[in-house]
C-alpha positions in Angstrom: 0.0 0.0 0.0 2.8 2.7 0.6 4.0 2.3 -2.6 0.7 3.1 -4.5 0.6 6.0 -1.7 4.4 7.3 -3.3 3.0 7.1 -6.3 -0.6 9.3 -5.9 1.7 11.6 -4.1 4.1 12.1 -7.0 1.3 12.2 -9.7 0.1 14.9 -7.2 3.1 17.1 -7.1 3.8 16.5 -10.7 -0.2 17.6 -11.9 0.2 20.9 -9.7 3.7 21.4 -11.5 1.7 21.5 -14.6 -0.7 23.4 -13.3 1.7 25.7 -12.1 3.6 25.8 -15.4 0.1 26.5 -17.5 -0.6 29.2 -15.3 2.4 31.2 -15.5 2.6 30.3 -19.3 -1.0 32.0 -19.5 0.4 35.0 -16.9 3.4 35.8 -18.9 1.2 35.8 -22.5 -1.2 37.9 -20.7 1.7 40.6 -19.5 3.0 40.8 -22.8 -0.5 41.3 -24.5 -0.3 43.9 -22.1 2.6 45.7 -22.6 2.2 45.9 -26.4 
């Protein structure tokens, strides 16, 4: 059981990485849109 516990955790961290990423991505397109 721990082990299928490691591995929710990690497909966890690594969604909310994504997540993170995608939302920056869409911050920084928005900045520029801005700017220009």
């Amino acid at each position: 059981m721990p082990t299928i516990k490691k591995l929710a955790d990690a497909r966890d961290v690594i969604l909310h990485e994504l997540i993170l990423h995608e939302l920056i991505g869409h911050l920084s397109c928005a900045v520029v849109t801005v700017k220009s």
